[in-house]
C-alpha positions in Angstrom: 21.1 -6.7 11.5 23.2 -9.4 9.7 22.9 -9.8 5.6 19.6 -11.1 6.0 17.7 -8.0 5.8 19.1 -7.2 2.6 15.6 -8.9 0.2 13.9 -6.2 3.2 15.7 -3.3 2.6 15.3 -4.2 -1.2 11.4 -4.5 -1.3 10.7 -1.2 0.8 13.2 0.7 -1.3 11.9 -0.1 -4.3 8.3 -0.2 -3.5 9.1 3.8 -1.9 11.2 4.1 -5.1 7.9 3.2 -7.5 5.7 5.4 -5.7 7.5 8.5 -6.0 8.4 7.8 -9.5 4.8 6.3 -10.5 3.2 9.8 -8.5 5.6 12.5 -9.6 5.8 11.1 -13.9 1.6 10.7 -13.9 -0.8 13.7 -14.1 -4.1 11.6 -14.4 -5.0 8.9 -12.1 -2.0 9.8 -10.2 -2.6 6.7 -8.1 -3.4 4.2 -9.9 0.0 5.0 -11.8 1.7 5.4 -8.1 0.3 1.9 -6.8 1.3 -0.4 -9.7 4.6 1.3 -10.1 5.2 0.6 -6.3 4.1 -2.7 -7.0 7.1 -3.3 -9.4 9.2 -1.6 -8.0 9.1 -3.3 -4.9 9.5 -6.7 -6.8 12.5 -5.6 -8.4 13.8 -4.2 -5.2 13.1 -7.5 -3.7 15.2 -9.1 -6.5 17.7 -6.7 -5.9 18.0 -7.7 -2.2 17.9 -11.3 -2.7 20.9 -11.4 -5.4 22.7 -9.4 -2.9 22.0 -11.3 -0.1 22.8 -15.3 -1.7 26.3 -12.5 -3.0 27.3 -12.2 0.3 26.0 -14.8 1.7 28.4 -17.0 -1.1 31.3 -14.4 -0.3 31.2 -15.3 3.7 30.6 -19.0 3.3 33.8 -19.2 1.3 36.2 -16.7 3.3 
């Protein structure tokens, strides 16, 4: 898998990221809290993947 998989690897990261944080930090309505905190979290993994994706894209296009 080339750098393309990075916005991916990103988006399940931080949507298993949110989950665990969102269902481990909440004691009522555990997942509702577990849900939206995947949600965000696998938007800013997505984000995460993307800048580091175009980053080495941009590295390899000018080596």
């Amino acid at each position: 898998m080339g750098s393309a998989g990075w916005p991916l690897i990103g988006l399940v990261a931080g949507a298993a990221a949110g989950w665990l944080w969102g269902w481990s930090a909440s004691d009522y309505e555990a997942i509702d809290s577990a849900v939206g905190t995947a949600l965000l979290g696998a938007v800013a993994g997505l984000l995460a993947g993307a800048t580091a994706y175009s980053l080495t894209r941009r590295k390899r296009d000018r080596d």
